[in-house]
Structures are given as C-alpha cells and as structure tokens.
N, C-alpha and C positions, 0 to 999 in steps of 0.2 A: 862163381868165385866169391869166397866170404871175403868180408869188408874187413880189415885188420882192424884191432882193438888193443888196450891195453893188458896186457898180461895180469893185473891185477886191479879189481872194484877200488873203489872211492876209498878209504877207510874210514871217514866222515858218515858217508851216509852208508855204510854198513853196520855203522855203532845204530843212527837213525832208526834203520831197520828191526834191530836186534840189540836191544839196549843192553843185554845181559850179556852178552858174545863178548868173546877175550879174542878172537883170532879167524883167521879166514886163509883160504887157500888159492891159488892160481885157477884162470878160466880153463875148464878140460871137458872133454867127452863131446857129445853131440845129440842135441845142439849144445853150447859151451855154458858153462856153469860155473860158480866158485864157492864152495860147501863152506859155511859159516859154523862156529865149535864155542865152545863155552867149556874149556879141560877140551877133553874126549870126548863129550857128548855131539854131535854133531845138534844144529838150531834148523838150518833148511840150507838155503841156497840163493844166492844173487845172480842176478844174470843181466846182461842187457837186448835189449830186442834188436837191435839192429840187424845182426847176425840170425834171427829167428824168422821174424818177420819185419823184412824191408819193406813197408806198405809206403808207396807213395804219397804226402798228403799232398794238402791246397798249391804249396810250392813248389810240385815239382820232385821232392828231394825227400825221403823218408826220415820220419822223428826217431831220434835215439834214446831210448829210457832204458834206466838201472830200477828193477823189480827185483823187492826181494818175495820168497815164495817159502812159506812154515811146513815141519814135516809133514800137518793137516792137510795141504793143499789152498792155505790160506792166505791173501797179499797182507803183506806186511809192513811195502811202501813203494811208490814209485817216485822218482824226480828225472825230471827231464835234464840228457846230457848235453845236446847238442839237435839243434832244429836252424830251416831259414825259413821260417812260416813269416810273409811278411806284415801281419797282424800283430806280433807275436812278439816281433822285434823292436818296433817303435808300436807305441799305443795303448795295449796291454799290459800291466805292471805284471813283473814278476811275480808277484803276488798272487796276483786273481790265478798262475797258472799252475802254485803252488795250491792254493785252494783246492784247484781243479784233483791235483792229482791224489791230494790227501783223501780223496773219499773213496780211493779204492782200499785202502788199512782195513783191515778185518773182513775183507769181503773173499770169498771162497772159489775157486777159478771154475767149481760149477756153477754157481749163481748165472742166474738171465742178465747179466748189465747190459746197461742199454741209456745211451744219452737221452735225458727228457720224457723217459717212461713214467714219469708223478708218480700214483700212486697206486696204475696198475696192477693187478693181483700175476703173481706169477715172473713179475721181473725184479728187477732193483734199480731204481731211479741212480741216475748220476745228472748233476743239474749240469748244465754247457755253461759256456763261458758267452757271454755278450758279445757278438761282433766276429767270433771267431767258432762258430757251431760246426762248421764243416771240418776243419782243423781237428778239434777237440772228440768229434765222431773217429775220425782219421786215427787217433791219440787211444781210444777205447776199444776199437779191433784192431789195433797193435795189441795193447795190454792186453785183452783176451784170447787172441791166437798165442801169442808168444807164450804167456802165462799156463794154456792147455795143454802146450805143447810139450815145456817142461817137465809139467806133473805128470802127464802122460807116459814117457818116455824112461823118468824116472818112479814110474811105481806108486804115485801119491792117489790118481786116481786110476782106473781101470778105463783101457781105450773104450772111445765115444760108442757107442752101438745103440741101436733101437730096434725095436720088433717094429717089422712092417706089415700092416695084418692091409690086405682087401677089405676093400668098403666092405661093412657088416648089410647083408639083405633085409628091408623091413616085409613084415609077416603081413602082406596083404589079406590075405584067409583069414588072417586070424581077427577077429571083434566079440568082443560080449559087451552090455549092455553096461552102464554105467555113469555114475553123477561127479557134482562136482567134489565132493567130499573126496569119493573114491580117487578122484583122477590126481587131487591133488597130498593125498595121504600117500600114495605111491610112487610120487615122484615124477610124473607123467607131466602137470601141470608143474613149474616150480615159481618160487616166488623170493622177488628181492624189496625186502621193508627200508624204507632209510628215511629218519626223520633229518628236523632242520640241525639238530642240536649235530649231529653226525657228520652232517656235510661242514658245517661250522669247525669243526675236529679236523676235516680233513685238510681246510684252508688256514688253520694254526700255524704260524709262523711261517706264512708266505707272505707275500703282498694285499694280497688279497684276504687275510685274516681283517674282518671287520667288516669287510664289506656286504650287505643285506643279511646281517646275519641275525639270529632268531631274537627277539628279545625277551623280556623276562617273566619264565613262561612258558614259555614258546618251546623251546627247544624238545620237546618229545612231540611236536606238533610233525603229521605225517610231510613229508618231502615228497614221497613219491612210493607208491605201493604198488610194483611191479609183478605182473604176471606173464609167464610166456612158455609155450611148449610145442614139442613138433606134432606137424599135423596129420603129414601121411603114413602113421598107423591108423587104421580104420577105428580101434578103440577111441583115440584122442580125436582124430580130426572129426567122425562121422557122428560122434556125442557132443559134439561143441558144435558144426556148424550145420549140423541137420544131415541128412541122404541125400539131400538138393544140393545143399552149397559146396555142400564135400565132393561128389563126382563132378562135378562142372569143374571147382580147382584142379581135379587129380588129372581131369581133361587138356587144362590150361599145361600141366608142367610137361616139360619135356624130358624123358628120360637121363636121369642120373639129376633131375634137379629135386629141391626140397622145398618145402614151405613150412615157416615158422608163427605163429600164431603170438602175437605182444599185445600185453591190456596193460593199462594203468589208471590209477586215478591219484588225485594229491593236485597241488599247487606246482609240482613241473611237467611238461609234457616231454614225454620221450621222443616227440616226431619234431617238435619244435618249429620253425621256421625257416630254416637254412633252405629245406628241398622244394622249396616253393621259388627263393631265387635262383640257385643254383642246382636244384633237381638233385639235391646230394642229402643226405638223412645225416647229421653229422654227427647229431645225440647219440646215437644207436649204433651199436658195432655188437658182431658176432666175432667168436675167437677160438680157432681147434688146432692145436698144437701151435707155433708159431707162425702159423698163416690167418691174419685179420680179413673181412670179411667184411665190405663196406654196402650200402645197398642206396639206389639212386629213385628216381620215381619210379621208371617201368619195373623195377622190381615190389612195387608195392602192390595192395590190393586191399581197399577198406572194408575195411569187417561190421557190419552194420547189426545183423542178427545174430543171436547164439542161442543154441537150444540145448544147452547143456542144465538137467535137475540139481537148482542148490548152490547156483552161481551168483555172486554178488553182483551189482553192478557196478560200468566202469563208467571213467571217463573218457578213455579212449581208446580203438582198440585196432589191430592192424594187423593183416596178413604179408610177412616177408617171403621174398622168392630168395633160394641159393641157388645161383645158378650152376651147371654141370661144371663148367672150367676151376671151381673151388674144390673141387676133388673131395666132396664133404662127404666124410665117414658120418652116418647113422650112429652106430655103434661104439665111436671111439663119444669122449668127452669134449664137451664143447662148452665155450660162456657166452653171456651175454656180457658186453660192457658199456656202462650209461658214460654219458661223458657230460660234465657239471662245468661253466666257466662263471667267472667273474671277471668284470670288466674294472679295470685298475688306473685304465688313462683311457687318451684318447684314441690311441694306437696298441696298448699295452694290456694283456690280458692274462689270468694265471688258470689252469686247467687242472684238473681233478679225475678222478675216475672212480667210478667201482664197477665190482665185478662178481657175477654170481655163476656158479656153475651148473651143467646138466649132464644129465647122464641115462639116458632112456631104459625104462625095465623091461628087464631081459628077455620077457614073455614075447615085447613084441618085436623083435627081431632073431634075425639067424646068422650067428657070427661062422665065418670060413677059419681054417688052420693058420696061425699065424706061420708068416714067413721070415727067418732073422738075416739081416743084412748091416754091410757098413754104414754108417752114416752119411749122406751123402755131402760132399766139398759145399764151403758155405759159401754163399752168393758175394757174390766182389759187391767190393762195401759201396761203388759206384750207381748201382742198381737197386739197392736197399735207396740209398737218400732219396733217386731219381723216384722209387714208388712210393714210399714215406712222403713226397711233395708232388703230388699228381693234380691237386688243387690249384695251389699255384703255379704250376707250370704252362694247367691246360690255360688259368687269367691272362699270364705273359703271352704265349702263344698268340693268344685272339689277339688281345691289342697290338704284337704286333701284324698279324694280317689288317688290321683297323688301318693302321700307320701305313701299310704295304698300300691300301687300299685309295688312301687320301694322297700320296705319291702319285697314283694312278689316275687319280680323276682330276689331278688338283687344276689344269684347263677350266673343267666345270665348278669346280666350288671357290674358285678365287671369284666367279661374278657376282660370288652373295658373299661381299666381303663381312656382313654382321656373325653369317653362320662363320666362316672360316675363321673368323675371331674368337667365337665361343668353343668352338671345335680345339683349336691352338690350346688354350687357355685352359679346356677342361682335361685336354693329356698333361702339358705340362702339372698341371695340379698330381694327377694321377701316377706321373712319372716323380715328382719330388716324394709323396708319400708313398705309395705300392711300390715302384719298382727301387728307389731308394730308403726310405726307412724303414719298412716293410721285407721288402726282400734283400735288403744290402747289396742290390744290382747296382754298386758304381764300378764301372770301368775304370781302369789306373795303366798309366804307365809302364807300371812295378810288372801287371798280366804281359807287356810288352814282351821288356825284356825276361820272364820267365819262359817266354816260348820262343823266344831269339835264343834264348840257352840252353834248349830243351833240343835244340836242332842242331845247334854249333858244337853241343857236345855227343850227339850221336844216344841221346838217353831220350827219346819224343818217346811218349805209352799216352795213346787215349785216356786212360783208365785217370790221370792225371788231370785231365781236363774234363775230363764227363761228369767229376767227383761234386762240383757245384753247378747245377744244371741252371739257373737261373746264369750264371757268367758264363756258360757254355753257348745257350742260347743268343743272347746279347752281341759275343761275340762272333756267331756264326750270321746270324741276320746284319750287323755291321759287316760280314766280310762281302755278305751279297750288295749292302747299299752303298758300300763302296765302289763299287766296281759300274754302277747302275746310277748312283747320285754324288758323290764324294765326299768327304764328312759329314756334311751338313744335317744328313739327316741324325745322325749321334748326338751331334752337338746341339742341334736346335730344338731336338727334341725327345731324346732320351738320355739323355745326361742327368742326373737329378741333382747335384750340383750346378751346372747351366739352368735348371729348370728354376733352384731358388733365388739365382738373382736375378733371370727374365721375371720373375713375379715379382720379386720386390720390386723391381725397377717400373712394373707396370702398376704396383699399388703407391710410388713414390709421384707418376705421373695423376695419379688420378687424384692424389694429395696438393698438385700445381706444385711439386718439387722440381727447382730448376735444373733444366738438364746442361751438361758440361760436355761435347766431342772435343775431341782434339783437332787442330787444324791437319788439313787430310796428308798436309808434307811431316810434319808430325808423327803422324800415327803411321804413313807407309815406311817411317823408320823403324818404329818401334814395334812395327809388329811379327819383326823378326827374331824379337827377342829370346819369345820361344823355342825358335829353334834352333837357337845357342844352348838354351836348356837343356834340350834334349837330349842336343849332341855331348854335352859334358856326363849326362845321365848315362848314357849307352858306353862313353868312353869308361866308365866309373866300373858299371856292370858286366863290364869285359873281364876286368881284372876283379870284383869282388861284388859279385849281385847282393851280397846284404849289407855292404858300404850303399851300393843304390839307392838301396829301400831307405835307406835312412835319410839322403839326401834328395829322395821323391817326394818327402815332408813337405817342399817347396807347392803340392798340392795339397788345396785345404778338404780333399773326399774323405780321408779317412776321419777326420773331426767333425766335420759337418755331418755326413753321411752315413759312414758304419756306424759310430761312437755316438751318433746325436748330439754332439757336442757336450758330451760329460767325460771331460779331458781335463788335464793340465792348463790352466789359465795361459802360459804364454801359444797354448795351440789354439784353446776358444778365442782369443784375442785376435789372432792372425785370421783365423777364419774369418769371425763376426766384420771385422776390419774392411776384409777384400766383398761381403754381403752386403755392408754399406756404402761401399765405393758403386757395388753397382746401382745404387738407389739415382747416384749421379749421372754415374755414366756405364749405359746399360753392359750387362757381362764384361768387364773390364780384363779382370782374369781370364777370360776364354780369348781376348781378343790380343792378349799380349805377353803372357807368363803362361798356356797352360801345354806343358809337354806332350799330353796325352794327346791335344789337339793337332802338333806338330807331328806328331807319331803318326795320326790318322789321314796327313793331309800329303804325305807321300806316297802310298799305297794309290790313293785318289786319284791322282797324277794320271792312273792307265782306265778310269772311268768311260766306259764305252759309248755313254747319251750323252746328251746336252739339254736339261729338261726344261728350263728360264728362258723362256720369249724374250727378244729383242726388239727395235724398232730401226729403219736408219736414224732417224731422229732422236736417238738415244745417247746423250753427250752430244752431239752437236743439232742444234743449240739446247734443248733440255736436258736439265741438271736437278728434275724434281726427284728420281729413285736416288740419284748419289747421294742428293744433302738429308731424305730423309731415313736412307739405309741407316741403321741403328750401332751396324756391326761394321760400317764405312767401307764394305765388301765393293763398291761400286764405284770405277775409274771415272775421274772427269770427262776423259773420253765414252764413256757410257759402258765399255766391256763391265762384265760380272767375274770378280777374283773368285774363282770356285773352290779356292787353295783356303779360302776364307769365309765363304758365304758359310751362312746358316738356317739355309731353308725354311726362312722366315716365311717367305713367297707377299712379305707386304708390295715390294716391287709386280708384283704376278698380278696383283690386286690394280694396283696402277694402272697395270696395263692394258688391262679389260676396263680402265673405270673411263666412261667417254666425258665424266664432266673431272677431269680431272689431269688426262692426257693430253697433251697441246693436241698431237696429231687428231685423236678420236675427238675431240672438240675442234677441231675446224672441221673435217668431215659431218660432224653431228649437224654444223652451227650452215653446211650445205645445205644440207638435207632441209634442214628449218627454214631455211632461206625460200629455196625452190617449193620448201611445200605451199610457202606464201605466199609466193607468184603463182604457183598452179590455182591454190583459193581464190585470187583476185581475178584470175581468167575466167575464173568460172563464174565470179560476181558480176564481171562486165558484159560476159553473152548472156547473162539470166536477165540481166537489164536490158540487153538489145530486142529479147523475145518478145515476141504477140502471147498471145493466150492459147496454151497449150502448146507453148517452147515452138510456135510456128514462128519464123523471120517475120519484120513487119514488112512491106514495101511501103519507099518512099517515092512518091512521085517528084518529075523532075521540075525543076519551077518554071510557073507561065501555062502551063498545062493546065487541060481543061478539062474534069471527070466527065464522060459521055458524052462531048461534041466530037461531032464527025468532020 
C-alpha cells in the first residue's frame, strides 16, 4: 500500500529546483511524479521518495525527500520533507543537512555516488555528515534508487543492463620471450607515477591541506612510482620471475585464483605497516567492476628476485594472491587503488585515493561469447555498511570475547588486584575512545524505545537494526550479559560515557581530589530518580517518539560522545558539568539521573547467575565492600543491589584479599599463629636431642653409673 502524499510538491522548492519554471502539475503515473513547465515546455519532474523507495533508516522509519530530476537525467535538488532520525532532530543543525543534500545538484542519476568515496576514480564523492553516517548513507540509496527509478521508467535513461561475459581464459601455451621495455610498452606491465606536488592537490581544501606537504621545490619530487601486472600469463609472469619462481607460484595458486605482481619505489610504501598489526594491506586495494578487493598476509608472497632484461630497480616489491571467491575476470578491467592518509588529530584523519587501470593484451588470453542479462537487484544497503566495516567490526568483536573472557575468569584475576586494575582501566580507555568516539557505539534510551515501537506497532524488519552493525552488535552482547550478569557489565564497562567519568574520577583521585558520597539513606532515595525518568520518557514515546528524543537530551551521550562535544554551549555546558561532578563523586549521572541505566536494570531482573561472592560476615559486622563501594551498590546488611552494581568487582578484590578481609585475616593470623607453635615445638625437641637427634637419658638421682 502506497503512503498518501500531498496531491501537489512544495511550490517553494520547485521554484528551488527549476528557477526558470512558471508552473507544475499534480503527482501521476507510476511511480508518482509532477511534470514541472516553463509555458509549454515541460523542465523535468519532482517527485518524492517515499512512495519509491521506502528504505528504512537508523530510526526505524523511512526518510521522505522531494527530488527534482532534468529531462537529462540530472538532480536538480533534493530537501528533506519529513524524517525521525534521532541525530537529526536535536544535535544536528538544519544546516549541515541542507549542505548534505545540496551536493546532489548537477549530479546525473548514472553517476557511481557513494558516501565518503574521496577521491576514488570511477565514483563521485558525497562527504557524510559528522555523527549521522549511517543516516545519511540511508539518505543516498534513497536518492539513488528512487532517482533511477524515475528516469528509468520515464525514458531519461534506458533500463539498467550489463553484458555478463565468463571469466576470459588466460593463454597458458602461449609465451615468447621478452624484456622489460617490451612488457611494459604493451601494457602488460603498467605503471602509476604520482609526485608530492599531486598528492598535495589532492588534499586541497580538506583538512588535511597543509599537512606534510612538499615544500618549495619539492613538489615534482617522486611520491611514489608504481609498478604492477598480472602474473599468470606465462609472457609476463615466466619473464619477470624466472622458470623457477613462476611454476612454484603457478603451483601455489589454486584453481580460479590469480597473482598479481606490485613494485615501487619513492618516499611511500605501498605495503605500509598496517598488515604487520593487523594482517591487513590497507594502502593497497584492487578494484573490477564494483567489487574491491582487499588482501591480508596469507595473500602475500615477497618478491625477492626478478629476472626480467631492462628492469629498473625497486624499492619494494610483492606478489598479491586473488583468491577464487572474487570471481576475478582475467579479461575484464580491473585497477589498482593506492590509498594515501593524513593524520589531522589525534583521532581524526582525512583519506585520499588514486587509481590506475589495467587491462591485459589480448594475445594473452581467450575471451568466451558474452552473455546479456538483467542487472542484478542491489545488495540491501545493510550489508554494504556491514562489509564496508569489516575492520572494525572484526576490533569490537574481539574485545568483546576479551570482556566475555574477564567475566569468566574474574574468580582468578581479582587475586592479582594490580592486573585487574590495569586490565579495568586499559578497556575503559579503549571503550571511551574506539568504541565511543571512534565508532559512535553509545547506547541511548532513544535505541530503547525505537524498538519498543518497532513491536508495538507491528513494523520490527531486521534490515532496521542490522543497518549500524557496531549498535547492533553492542546491543545483542548487552542482551546476552543481561540475562548472565545484569547491567553492570554495560554500565561499568562499555558505556563510553560511564567510561569518561570513571576516568576522570580516577585521575581526580590520583590528583588527592576530595571525594564527596552521599549519606547511603540519601542516596537509596535518590537513586530512584532515574526511573521516574524513564517512566515519563516511555510515557512521552508512546504518544510521540520524536517528542522523546527531544526530551532524552536529559542524556549528556549525544554531546559528549557522537558530537565530541562541538555543540551548542548550553549542551557542552551540561555535559562538561555532569564530567566534573563525577571528578567528586564518582559516575554520579549513572548513579542517579541515567534512563538508559534504568532501562537496562529491568530486563536484568530475570538474570539467571549470581556471579559476586559473599561472605556471612558480610554487613554483619563488616562494612569494608559497602563504605568503599564507589557506586554505594552495597547494603549495610552486606547484600549486592545488582539493580545497581557496576561490575566494578573491587568488592571481588576484597574478597580474596586475606590482609584485608576481617574473615581471611583472622583465618590467615591462625595459620600464623600455629605455624609458630609448630616452629617452637620443633625448637624445644632440637634442644632436647643428643647428637644425631638421639633422646638423651637422664639418670634418676643418687644412682650410681656401673655399681652393682
């Protein structure tokens, strides 16, 4: 069922569109349209996506935009009509979203767009928007489906079709003899030149314009002088790396795979150092039709000798494997693409690309009949992000099995309380910067009730939630450590807001900054407060989810955390505010105002373990885990509020530590006792002994040795 719409566009931003346009007609046909005129002449057509394509974004709820489309096939302009992206609604200024959408104008509905493509050959860069990338992806296969669809259907461009030809066979039989001159005058070998002056052009007016860039002079100074060709025709491979090294490789590959031959020399390396930490080549990408082509260690192979007549030398040079699952055509066109960064902050980086192409001559292979076919349906944009982020997903991942792992053993590492302090201390770090400013992994309330409405109204699609794999993740491993530990592990340790005011709070302690709790009759009122929050949040959200969002402000994540706090002063203020509060008194917001917390601590409720050691001696009489509990999770009676803890486990620590726990200090102070009476028993029969630990006899007195 199509979504009703207004019978007629804006007539605002149809002037926007088509400044020269006197008139416009009613939405008709199908998909719907409204043909825009200047006299008689018709101009093109406006139309809005909703009706085209209803792509679910970040919220749940698909974005509505008015596109206008030239009789070329040309956008003309889009403005957003109607969205509940909750980014989008508080935080982001209208502005930046206007920007966004301004850089489709003049762009043609064949063009490759593509969010954060730089300066790639073969696409057209559309920059994202800060904080909102998932969204704004979401926002560009809208605008491109819908926009194809149109011109499609109405004649602007001719339906999508592509020749599907069989992999091209390479001509194993076929070799003649030949040098470096030859291989590379024919295109066999090809070559990408890029001075410093070049790459300096290509960082023009980004961020990164200035930075290491050539000085004066400099700039026709070589960057990088690239060499690279495929290897398994026997002309190129068996002339470059000898009779020897060539069938041993051709031995190595497994049928349907290729190997690629990269030399360079210059001032950058192609191989870089990435795949040394992470086994990942990240300078270096191969590219054949819209399928990239990443290569990891096992796909390498050093290239040490070359026996090809008339070859310069390199600086470095390497054998790439394609392995069979890339479906790499021989015969079709493929590039190589260098990938060039500049470091801009500390966290902040700006990327670059070039791109050179190849194309093997024709001698050495054997092309099949091509075959024409449909194009096939494009991949759900949920799956695109998910492999476009396969780097950071596999990081999250590990650390959390790391987290999974330290749950698991924490019995054994709470009795090396220095590690489990450095351990604590190095995630939190890792989870304030990677999984929050890095990956924008903060959890919100707002996720709450998005998926409380996604079920109350009968509209739940995966495809909704799978769209941001890092909050998909997050929230699927919270749904298991709920059920297993109950918030605490969220809270204490992957919150990156919790994470920056446990660390402020622990660099205010190491500063002898005084600390301030609340008296515990105090605080056990007040730390309800939250979930009055909640409840007015959820009551809000019932009747208007983006009334919620607005009034879920009352968390400081999205200023701290998405935004990095380059907001609006009265939102850095309130934030900054509630970061210094905890310098006092540690997480104060998590302990008393944070809904998400109140959100996660009823689910918790049905938590199956119990994983916090006890004592009976716990609350009666010792009261050392309650007064030093940070987060005052700990009853005077000695119970653990689990509704409240934060898997700090310093109480865990406590409890293995024997010079520190009454009980295990009087047991110890046994032990110490008796071991000094066994030592002095043993000092007073060493004394009693003759020589050679024989008993002495004493004779009885009056007695007389040898009288009879």
């Amino acid at each position: 069922m199509r979504p009703a719409q207004a019978a007629l566009p804006d007539a605002d931003l149809v002037k926007q569109f088509f400044p020269e346009s006197d008139g416009f007609g009613e939405y008709e046909g199908e998909p719907p349209v409204a043909k825009v005129f200047q006299g008689n002449r018709q101009l093109g057509y406006v139309f809005r996506t909703l009706p085209i394509a209803p792509i679910p974004a970040y919220s749940g709820k698909p974005i509505d935009m008015l596109v206008g489309l030239d009789l070329d096939g040309n956008i003309t302009g889009v403005r957003v009509i109607e969205h509940h992206e909750p980014i989008l609604l508080v935080g982001i200024p209208e502005s930046s979203l206007d920007d966004f959408t301004d850089q489709y104008r003049g762009k043609s509905v064949e063009d490759r767009l593509k969010v954060g493509a730089g300066s790639r050959e073969g696409y057209v860069n559309i920059d994202a928007v800060t904080g909102a990338t998932v969204t704004v992806m979401v926002m560009n296969e809208v605008i491109i489906q819908a926009a194809r669809k149109v011109a499609t259907e109405y004649g602007l461009i001719e339906a999508v079709r592509e020749a599907r030809r069989k992999p091209a066979r390479v001509r194993s039989e076929y070799y003649r003899d030949s040098d470096w001159k030859e291989l590379t005058g024919n295109g066999a070998i090809r070559r990408m030149l890029i001075t410093r002056g070049e790459v300096d052009a290509a960082f023009a007016g980004t961020e990164a314009e200035g930075v290491d860039a050539a000085g004066q002079g400099e700039q026709d100074q070589v960057f990088i002088d690239l060499y690279y060709g495929h290897l398994n025709p026997p002309t190129i491979g068996r002339n470059l790396l000898g009779e020897s090294q060539y069938n041993w490789l051709m031995a190595e590959l497994e049928p349907g795979e290729h190997a690629v031959a990269v030399m360079g020399r210059g001032i950058y390396s192609f191989k870089g150092s990435g795949y040394v930490r992470g086994g990942i080549f990240d300078r270096i990408h191969l590219r054949q039709g819209d399928h990239e082509i990443a290569f990891r260690d096992l796909d390498h192979y050093r290239l040490n000798d070359t026996f090809l007549p008339g070859m310069p030398e390199m600086d470095e040079m390497a054998i790439f494997v394609v392995r069979a699952e890339h479906e790499f055509n021989p015969g079709a066109m493929w590039e190589v693409e260098l990938l060039v960064r500049r470091q801009t902050g500390p966290l902040d980086s700006v990327f670059t690309s070039f791109a050179s192409t190849y194309e093997i001559p024709e001698a050495y292979i054997e092309r099949p009949e091509p075959e024409i076919v449909e194009a096939e349906e494009p991949v759900p944009m949920w799956m695109t992000v998910w492999q476009e982020r396969k780097f950071r997903i596999g990081v999250l991942v590990g650390s959390l099995v790391l987290l999974t792992l330290i749950m698991a053993l924490q019995d054994w590492l709470v009795r090396y309380p220095k590690l489990m302090r450095y351990l604590r201390n190095g995630f939190l770090v890792y989870t304030l910067f990677f999984i929050g400013w890095y990956l924008l992994g903060q959890l919100s309330v707002v996720n709450v009730f998005t998926f409380t409405g996604a079920i109350l109204h009968q509209d739940f699609s995966w495809s909704t939630f799978l769209i941001d794999p890092t909050m998909f993740i997050l929230w699927v491993f919270v749904a298991a450590a709920l059920l297993l530990w109950g918030r605490g592990v969220y809270c204490g340790w992957l919150c990156p807001f919790g994470a920056l005011q446990k660390l402020t709070n622990e660099i205010a302690r190491k500063l002898k900054v005084p600390q301030y709790q609340l008296p515990q009759v105090v605080h056990d009122r007040l730390w309800g407060i939250k979930y009055i929050i909640l409840l007015v949040l959820f009551g809000v959200s019932l009747q208007s989810l983006g009334q919620a969002e607005r009034y879920a402000e009352i968390e400081p994540f999205k200023t701290a955390i998405t935004l990095r706090f380059d907001r609006d002063l009265p939102f850095v203020l309130y934030a900054l505010g509630l970061v210094v509060i905890s310098a006092f008194n540690c997480k104060f917001f998590c302990k008393y105002m944070c809904p998400l917390g109140a959100a996660l601590a009823v689910p918790a409720k049905f938590r199956l373990t119990f994983w916090l050691r006890r004592r009976k001696e716990c609350g009666n009489p010792c009261q050392i885990c309650a007064n030093e509990c940070e987060i005052q999770a700990i009853h005077h009676t000695g119970e653990i509020n689990m509704d409240e803890c934060h898997f700090c486990m310093d109480c865990q620590i406590t409890y293995w530590d024997n010079h520190k726990c009454p009980p295990l200090i009087e047991k110890r102070k046994k032990r110490e006792r008796a071991a000094r009476r066994q030592r002095q028993q043993q000092g007073e029969n060493q004394k009693g002994s003759g020589p050679g630990g024989l008993p002495l006899e004493i004779e009885p007195a009056g007695s007389t040795s040898g009288s009879q």
